[in-house]
VOMILUM-933452 format. One line per field, with one value per residue: residue in one letter; x, y, z of N, C-alpha, C, O in turn. Coordinates in Angstrom, 1 decimal, padded with zeros to 4 digits, always signed. Example, Ala and Ser with C-alpha at 12.3 -4.5 7.8 and 13.67 -1.06 7.14 Angstrom:
<pts>
r = (a,s)
n.xx = (+013.2,+012.8)
n.yy = (-005.7,-002.2)
n.zz = (+007.8,+007.1)
ca.xx = (+012.3,+013.7)
ca.yy = (-004.5,-001.1)
ca.zz = (+007.8,+007.1)
c.xx = (+013.2,+012.9)
c.yy = (-003.3,+000.0)
c.zz = (+007.8,+007.9)
o.xx = (+014.2,+013.4)
o.yy = (-003.3,+001.1)
o.zz = (+008.5,+008.0)
</pts>
This chain:
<pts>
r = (x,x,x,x,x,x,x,x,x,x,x,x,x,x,x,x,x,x,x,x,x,x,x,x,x,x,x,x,x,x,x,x,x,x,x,x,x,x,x,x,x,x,x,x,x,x,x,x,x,x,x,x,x,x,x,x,x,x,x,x,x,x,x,x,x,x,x,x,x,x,x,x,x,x,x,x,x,x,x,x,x,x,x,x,x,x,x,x,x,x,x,x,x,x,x,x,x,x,x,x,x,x,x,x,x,x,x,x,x,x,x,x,x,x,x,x,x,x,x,x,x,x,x,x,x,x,x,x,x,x,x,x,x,x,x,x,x,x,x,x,x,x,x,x,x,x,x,x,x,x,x,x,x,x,x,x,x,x,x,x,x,x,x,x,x,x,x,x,x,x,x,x,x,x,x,x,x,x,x,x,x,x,x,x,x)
n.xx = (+076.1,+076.6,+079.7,+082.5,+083.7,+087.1,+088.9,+091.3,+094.0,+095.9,+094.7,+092.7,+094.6,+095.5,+092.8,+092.1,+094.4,+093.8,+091.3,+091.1,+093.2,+092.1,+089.9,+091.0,+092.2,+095.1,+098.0,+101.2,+104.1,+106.2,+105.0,+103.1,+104.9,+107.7,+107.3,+109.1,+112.1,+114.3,+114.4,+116.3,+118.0,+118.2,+118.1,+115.9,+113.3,+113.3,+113.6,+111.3,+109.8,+110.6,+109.9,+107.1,+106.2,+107.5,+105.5,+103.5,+104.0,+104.3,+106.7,+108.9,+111.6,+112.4,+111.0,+112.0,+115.0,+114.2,+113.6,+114.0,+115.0,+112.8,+111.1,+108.6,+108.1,+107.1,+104.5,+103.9,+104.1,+102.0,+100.1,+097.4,+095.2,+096.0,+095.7,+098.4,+098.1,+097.0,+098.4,+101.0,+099.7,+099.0,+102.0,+102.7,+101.2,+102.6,+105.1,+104.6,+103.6,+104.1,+106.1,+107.9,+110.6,+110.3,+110.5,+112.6,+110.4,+108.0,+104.7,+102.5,+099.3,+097.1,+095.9,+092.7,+092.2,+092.4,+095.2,+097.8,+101.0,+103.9,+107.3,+110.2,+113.6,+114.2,+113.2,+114.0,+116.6,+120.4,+120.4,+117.7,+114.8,+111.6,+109.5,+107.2,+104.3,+102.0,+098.6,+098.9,+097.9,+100.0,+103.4,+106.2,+108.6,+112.2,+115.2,+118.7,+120.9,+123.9,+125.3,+122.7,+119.6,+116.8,+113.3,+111.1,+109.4,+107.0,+104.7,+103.0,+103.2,+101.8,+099.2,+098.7,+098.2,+096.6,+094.5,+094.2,+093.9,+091.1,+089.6,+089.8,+088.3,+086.4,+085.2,+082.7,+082.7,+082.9,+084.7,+087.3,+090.4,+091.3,+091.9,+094.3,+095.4,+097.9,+100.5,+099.2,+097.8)
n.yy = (+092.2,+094.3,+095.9,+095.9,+098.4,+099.9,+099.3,+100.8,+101.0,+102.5,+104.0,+105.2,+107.0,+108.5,+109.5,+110.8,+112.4,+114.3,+115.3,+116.7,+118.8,+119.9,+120.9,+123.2,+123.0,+123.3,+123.7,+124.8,+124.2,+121.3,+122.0,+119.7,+117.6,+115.5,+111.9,+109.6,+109.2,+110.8,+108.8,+107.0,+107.5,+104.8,+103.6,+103.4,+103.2,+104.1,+106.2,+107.4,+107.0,+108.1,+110.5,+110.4,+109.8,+112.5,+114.2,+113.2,+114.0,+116.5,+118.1,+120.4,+120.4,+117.5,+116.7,+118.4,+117.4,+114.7,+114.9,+115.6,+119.3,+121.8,+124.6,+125.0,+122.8,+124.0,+123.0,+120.7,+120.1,+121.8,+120.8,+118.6,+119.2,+116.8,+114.8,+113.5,+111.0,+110.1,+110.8,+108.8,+106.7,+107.3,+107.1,+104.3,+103.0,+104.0,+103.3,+100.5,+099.7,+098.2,+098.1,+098.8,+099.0,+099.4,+096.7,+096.9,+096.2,+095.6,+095.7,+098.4,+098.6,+100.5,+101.1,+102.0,+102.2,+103.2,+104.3,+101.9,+102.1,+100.5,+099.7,+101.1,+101.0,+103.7,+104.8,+102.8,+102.5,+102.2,+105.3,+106.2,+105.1,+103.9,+103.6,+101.4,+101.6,+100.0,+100.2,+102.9,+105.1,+105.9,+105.4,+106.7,+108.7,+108.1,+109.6,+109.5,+111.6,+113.1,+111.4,+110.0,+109.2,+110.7,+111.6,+112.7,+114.7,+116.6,+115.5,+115.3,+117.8,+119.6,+118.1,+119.0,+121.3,+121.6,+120.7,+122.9,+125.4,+124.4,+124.4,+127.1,+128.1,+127.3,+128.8,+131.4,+134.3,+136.8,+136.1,+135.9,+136.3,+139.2,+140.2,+142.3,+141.8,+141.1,+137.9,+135.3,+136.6)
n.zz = (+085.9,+088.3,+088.9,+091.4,+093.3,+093.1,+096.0,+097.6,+100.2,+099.2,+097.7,+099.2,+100.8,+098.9,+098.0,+100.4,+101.5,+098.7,+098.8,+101.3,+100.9,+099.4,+100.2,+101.4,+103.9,+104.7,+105.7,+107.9,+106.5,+107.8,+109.9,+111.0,+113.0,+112.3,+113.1,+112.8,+111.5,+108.9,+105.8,+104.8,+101.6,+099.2,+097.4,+093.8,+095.5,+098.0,+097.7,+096.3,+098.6,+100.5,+099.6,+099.8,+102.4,+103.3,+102.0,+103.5,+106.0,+105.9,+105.2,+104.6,+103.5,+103.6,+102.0,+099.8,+099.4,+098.5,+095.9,+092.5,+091.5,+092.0,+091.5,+092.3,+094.1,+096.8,+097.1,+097.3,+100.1,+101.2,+103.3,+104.5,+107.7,+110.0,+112.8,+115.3,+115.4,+113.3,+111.3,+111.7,+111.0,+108.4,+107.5,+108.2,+106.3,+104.4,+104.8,+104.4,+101.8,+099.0,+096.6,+093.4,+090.8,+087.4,+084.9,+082.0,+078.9,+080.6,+081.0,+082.5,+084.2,+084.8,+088.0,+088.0,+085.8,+081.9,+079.9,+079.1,+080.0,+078.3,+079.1,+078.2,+077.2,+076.9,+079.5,+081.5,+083.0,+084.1,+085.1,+085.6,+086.7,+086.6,+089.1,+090.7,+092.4,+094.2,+093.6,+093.0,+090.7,+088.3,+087.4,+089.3,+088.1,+088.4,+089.1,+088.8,+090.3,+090.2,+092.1,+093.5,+094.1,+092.8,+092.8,+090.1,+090.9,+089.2,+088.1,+090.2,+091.7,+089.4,+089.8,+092.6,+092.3,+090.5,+091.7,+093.3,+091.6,+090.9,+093.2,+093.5,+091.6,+092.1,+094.3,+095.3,+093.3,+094.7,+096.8,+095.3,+094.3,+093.5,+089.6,+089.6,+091.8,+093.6,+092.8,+094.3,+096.4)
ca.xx = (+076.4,+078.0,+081.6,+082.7,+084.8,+088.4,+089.3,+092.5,+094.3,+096.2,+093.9,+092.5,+095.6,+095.1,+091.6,+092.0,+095.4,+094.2,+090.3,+091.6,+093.9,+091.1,+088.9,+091.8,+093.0,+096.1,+099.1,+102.9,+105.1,+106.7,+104.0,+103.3,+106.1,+107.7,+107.4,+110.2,+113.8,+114.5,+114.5,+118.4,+117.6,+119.7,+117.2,+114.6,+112.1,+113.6,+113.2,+109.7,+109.1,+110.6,+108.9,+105.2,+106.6,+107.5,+104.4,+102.5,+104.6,+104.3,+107.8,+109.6,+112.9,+112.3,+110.3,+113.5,+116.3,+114.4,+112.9,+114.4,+114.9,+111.6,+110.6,+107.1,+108.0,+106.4,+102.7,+104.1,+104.2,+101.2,+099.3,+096.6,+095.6,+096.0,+096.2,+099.6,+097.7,+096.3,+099.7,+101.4,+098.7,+099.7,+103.2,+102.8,+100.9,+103.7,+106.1,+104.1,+102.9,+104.6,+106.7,+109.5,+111.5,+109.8,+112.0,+112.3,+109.3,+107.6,+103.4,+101.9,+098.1,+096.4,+094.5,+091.6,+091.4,+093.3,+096.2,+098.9,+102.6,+104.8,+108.3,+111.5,+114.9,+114.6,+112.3,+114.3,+118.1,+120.7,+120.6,+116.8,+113.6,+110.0,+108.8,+105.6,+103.7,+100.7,+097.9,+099.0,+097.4,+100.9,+104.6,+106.9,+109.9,+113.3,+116.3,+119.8,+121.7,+125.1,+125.2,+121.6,+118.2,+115.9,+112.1,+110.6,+107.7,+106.0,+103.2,+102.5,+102.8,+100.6,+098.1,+098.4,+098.3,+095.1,+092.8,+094.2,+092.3,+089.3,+089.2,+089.5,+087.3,+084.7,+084.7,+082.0,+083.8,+084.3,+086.1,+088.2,+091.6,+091.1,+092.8,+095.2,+096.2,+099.9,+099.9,+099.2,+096.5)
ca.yy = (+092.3,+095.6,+096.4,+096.6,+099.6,+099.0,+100.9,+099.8,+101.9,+103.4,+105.2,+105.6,+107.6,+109.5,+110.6,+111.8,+114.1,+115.2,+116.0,+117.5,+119.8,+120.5,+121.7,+123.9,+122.9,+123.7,+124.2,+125.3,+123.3,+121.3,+122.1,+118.3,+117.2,+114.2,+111.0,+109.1,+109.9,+111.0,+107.2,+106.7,+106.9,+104.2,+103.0,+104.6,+102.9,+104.8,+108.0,+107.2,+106.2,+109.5,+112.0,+110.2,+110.1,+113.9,+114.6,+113.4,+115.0,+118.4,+118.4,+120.8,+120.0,+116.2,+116.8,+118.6,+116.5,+113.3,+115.4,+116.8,+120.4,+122.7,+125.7,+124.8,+122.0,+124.1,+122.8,+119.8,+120.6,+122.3,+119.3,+119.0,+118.7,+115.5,+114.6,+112.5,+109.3,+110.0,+110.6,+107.7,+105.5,+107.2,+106.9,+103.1,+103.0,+104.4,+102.3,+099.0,+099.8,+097.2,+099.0,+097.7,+099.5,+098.4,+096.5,+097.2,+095.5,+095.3,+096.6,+098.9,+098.7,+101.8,+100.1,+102.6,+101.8,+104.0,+103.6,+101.2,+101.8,+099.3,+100.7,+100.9,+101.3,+105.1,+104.8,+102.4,+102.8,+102.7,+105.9,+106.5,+104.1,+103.7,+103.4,+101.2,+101.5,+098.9,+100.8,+104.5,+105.4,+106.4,+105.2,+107.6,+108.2,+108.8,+110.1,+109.6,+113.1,+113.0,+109.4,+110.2,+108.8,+111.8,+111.5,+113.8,+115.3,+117.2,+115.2,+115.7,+118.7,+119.6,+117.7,+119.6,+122.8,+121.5,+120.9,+124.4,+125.6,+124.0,+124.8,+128.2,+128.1,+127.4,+130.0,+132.2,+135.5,+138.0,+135.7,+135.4,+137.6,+140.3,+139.8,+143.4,+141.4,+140.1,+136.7,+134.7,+137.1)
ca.zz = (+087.3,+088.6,+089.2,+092.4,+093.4,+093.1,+097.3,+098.2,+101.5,+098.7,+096.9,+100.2,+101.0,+097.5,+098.3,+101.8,+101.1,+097.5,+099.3,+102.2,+100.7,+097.9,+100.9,+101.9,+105.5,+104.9,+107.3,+107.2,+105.9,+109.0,+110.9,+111.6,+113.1,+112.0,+114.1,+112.2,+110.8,+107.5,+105.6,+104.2,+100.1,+098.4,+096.0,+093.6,+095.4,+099.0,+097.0,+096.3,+099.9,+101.6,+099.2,+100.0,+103.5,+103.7,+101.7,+104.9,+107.4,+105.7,+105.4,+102.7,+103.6,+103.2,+100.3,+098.5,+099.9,+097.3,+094.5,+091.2,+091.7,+091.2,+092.0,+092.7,+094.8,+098.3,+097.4,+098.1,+101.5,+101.7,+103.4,+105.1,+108.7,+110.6,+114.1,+115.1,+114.9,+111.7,+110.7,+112.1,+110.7,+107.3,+107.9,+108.4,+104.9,+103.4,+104.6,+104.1,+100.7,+098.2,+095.1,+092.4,+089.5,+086.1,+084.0,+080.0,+078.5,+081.5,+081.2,+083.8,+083.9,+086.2,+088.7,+087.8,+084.4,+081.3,+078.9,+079.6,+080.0,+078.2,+079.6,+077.3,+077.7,+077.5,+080.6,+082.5,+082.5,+085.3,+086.0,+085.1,+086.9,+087.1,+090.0,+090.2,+093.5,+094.7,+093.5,+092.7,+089.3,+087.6,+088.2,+089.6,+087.0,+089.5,+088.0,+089.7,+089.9,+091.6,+092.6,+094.6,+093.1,+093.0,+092.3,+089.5,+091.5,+088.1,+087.8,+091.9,+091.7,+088.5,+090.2,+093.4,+091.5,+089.4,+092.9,+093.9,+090.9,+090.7,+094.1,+093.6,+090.5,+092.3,+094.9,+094.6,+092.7,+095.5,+097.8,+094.7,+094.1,+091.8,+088.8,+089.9,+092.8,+093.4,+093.2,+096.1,+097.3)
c.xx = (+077.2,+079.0,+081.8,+083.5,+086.0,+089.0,+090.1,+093.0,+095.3,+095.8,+093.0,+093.2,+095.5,+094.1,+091.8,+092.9,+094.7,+092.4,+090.4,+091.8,+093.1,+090.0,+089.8,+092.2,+094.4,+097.0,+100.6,+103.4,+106.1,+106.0,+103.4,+104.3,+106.9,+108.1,+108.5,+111.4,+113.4,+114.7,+115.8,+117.5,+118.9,+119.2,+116.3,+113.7,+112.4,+113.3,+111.9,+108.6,+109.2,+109.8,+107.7,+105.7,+106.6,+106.2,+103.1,+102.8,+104.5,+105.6,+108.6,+110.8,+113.2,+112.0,+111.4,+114.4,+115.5,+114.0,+114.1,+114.2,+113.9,+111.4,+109.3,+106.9,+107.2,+104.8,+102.5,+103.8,+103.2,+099.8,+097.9,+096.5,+095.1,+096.9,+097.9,+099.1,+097.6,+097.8,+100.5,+100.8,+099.0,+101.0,+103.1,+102.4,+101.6,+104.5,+105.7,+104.1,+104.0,+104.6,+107.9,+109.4,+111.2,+110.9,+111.4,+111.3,+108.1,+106.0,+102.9,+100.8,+097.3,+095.5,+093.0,+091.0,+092.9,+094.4,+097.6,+100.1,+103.2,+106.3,+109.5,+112.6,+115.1,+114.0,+113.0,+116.2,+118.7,+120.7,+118.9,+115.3,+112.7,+109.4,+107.6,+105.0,+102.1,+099.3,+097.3,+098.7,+098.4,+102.6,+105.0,+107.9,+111.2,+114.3,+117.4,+120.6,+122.8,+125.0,+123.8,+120.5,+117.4,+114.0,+112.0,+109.1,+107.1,+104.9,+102.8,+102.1,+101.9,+099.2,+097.7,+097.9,+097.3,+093.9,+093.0,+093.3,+091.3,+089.1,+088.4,+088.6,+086.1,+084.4,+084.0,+083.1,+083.9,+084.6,+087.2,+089.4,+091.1,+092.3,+094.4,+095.9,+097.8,+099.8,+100.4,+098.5,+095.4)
c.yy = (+093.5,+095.0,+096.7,+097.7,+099.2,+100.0,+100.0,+101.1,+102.8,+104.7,+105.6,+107.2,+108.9,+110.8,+111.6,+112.9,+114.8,+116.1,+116.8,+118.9,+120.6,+121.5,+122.7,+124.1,+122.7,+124.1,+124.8,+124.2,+122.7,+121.4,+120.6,+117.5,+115.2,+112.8,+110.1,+109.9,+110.3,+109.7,+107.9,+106.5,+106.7,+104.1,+104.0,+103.9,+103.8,+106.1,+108.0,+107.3,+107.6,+110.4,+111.8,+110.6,+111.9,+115.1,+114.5,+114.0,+116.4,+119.1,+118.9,+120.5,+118.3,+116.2,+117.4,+118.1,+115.5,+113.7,+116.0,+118.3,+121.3,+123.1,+125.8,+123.9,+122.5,+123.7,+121.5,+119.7,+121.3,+121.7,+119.6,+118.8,+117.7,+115.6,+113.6,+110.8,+109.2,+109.9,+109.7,+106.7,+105.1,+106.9,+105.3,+102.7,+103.0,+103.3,+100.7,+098.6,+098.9,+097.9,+098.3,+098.3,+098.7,+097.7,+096.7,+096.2,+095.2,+096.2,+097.2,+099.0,+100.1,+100.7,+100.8,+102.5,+103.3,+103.5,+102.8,+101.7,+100.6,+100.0,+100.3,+101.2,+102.7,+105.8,+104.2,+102.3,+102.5,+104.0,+106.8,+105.3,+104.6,+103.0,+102.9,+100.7,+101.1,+100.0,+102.3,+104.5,+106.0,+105.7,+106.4,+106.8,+108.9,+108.4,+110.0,+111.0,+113.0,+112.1,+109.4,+110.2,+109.8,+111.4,+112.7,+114.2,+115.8,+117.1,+115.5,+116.7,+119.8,+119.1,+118.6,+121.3,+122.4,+121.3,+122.2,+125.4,+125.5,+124.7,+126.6,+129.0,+128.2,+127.7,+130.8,+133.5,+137.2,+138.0,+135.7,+136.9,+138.2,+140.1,+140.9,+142.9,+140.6,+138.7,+136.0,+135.6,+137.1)
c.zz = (+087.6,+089.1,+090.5,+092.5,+093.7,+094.8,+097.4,+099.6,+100.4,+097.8,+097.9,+100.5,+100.1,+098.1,+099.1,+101.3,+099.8,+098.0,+100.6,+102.2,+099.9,+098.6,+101.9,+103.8,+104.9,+105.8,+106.9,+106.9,+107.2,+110.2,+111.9,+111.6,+112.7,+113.3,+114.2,+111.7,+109.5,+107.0,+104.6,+102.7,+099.8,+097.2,+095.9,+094.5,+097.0,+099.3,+096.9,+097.8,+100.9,+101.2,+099.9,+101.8,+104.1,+103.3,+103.1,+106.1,+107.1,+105.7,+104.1,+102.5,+103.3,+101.6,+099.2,+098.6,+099.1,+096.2,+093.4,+091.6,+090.9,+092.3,+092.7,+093.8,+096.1,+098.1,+097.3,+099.5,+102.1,+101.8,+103.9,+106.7,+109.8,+112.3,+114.2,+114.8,+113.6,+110.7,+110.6,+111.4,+109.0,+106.4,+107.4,+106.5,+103.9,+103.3,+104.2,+102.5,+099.5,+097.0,+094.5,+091.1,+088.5,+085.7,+082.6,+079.6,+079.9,+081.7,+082.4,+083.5,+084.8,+086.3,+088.7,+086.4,+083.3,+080.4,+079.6,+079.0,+079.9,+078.2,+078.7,+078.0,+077.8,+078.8,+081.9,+082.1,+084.1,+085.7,+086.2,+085.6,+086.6,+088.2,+090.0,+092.0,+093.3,+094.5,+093.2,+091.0,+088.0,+088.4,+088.2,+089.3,+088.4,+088.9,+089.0,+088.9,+091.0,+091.9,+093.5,+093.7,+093.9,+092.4,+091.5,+089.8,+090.8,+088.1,+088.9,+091.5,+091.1,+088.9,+091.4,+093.3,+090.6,+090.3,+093.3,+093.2,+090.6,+091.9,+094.0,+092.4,+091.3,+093.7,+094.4,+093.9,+093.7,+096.7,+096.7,+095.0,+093.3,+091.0,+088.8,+091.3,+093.0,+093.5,+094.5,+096.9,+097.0)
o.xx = (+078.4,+079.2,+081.4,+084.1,+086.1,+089.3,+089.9,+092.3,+095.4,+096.3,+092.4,+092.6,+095.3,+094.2,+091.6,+092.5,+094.9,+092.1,+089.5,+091.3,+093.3,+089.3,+089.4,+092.4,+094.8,+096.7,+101.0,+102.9,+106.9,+106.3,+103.3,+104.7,+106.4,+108.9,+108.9,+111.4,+112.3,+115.2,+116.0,+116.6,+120.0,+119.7,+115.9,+112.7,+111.4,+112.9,+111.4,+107.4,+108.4,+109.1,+107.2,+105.6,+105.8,+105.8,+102.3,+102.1,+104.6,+105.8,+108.9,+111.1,+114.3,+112.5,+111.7,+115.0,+116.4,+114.0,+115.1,+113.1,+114.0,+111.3,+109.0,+105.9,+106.5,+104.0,+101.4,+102.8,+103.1,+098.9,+097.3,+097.4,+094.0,+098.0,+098.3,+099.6,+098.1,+098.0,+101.0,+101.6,+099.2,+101.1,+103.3,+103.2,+101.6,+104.7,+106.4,+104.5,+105.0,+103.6,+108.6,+108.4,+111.6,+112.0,+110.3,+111.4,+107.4,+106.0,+103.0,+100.7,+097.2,+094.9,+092.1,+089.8,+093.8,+094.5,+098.3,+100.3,+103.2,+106.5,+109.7,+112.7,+116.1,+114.1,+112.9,+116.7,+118.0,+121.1,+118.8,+114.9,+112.7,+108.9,+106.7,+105.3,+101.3,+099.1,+096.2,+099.4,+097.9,+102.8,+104.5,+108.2,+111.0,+114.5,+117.1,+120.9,+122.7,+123.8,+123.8,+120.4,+117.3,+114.0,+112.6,+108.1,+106.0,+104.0,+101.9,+100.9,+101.4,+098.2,+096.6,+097.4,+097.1,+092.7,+092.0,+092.3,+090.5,+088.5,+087.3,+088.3,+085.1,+083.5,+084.2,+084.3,+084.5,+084.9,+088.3,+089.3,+090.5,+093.5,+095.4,+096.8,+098.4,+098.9,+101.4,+098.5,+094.6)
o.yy = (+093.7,+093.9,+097.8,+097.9,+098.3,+101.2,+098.8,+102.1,+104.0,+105.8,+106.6,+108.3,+110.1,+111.9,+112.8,+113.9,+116.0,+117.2,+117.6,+119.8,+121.8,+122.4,+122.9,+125.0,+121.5,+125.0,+125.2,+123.1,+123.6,+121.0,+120.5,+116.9,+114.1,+112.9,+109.7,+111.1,+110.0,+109.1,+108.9,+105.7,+107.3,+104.3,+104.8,+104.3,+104.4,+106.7,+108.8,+107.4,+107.9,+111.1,+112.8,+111.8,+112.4,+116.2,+115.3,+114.4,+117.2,+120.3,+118.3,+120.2,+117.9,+115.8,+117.0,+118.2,+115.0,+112.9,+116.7,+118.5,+121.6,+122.6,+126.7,+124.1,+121.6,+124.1,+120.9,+119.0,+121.5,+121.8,+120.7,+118.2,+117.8,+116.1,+113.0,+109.9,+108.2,+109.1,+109.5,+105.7,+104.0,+106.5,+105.0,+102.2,+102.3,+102.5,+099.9,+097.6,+099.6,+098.3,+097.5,+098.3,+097.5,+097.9,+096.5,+095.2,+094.1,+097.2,+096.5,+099.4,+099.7,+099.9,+100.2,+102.6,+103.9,+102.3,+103.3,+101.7,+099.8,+100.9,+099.1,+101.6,+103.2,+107.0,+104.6,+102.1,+102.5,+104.0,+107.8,+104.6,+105.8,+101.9,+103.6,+099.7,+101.7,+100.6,+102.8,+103.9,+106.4,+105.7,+107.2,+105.7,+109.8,+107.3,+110.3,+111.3,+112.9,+112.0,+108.4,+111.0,+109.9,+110.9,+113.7,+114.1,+116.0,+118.0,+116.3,+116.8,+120.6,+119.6,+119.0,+122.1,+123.3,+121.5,+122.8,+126.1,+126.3,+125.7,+127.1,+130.2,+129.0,+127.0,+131.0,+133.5,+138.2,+139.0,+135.4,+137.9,+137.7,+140.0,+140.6,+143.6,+139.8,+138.3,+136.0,+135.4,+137.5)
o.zz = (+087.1,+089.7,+090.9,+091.5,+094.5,+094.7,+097.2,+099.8,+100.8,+097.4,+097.5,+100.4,+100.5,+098.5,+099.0,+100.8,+099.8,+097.6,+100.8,+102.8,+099.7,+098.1,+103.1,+104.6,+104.8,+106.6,+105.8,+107.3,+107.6,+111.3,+113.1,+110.6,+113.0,+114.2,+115.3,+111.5,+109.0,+107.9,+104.1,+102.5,+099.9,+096.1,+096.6,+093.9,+097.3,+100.3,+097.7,+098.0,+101.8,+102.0,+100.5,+102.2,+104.9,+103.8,+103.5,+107.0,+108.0,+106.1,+103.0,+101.3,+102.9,+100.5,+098.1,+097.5,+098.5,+095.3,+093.7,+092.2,+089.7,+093.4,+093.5,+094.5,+096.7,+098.9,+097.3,+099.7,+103.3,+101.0,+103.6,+107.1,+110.3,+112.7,+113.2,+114.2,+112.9,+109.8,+109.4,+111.1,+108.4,+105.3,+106.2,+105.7,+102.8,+102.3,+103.7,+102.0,+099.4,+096.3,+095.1,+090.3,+088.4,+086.0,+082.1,+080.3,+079.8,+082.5,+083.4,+082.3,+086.0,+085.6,+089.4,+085.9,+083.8,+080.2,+080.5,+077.7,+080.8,+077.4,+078.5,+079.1,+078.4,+079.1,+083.0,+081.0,+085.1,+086.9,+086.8,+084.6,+086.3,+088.2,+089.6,+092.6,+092.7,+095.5,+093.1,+090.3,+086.9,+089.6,+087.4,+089.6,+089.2,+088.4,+090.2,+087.8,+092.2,+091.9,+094.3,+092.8,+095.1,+091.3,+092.0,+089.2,+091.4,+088.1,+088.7,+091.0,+091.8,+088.4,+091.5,+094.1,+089.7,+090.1,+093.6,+093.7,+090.2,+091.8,+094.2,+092.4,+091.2,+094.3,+093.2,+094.2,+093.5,+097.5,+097.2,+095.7,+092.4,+091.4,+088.1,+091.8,+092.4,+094.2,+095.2,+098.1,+097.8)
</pts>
């Protein structure tokens, strides 16, 4: 008997931003203005909830006010483009979406399939979570720095920085940059 397809609204979420941005509609950073406040981070799971948050608003200043400090962090921000509903709609997603801080021994399965995380004490600590969000294919690890739970956006951004490539892989070769060009042109 086949397999149904596992769609949930969060891998929903996935697709749209990571195909969006993959077909380069791209905007400024801020450019879609935010509908809601900044969310108060107390908890890692707060932290988790503003970055996705600021990730849909296109917002860089959100996006570094909950992340770990990196340099790379602006392609976070470099969203795609959605009307205010569309946003709102994702907005709501965010906030609905059901998450909770592993605990030590505690298995994560990817809901896509893949190797399981069984989480230890050098994974979950007080000042050190795992984030495990309803459907997202990886927890997000968030680190407390200064009394303030930060997300480590790495993996994000490696990913967002791996469709930028392919993408640009597979431009024909003389829309590409020339390799004597500065980068970023």
């Amino acid at each position: 008997m086949p397999m149904k397809p596992y769609i949930t609204p969060t891998l929903i979420l996935f697709l749209l931003t990571t195909a969006l941005y993959a077909a380069g509609q791209e905007i400024p950073a801020g450019a879609v203005p935010a509908s809601q406040p900044a969310l108060a981070v107390q908890t890692p799971e707060d932290a988790v909830r503003a970055l996705l948050l600021g990730v849909v608003r296109n917002d860089q200043q959100a996006i570094d006010a909950c992340i770990v400090p990196d340099k790379e962090s602006a392609v976070l921000a470099q969203g795609i483009r959605l009307d205010a509903a569309k946003v709102a709609q994702l907005e709501e997603l965010v906030k609905q979406r059901a998450m909770h801080c592993a605990k030590v021994g505690e298995t994560f399965v990817p809901p896509r399939g893949g190797p399981t995380i069984t989480f230890t004490d050098e994974q979950v600590s007080a000042d050190r979570q795992q984030v495990i969000v309803a459907g997202y294919p990886a927890p997000f690890t968030v680190i407390k720095m200064e009394g303030q739970w930060k997300v480590d956006a790495g993996g994000m951004i490696a990913a967002r920085k791996a469709v930028a490539k392919a993408k640009a892989d597979q431009r024909p070769a003389e829309t590409r940059p020339s390799s004597t060009a500065p980068v970023g042109q």
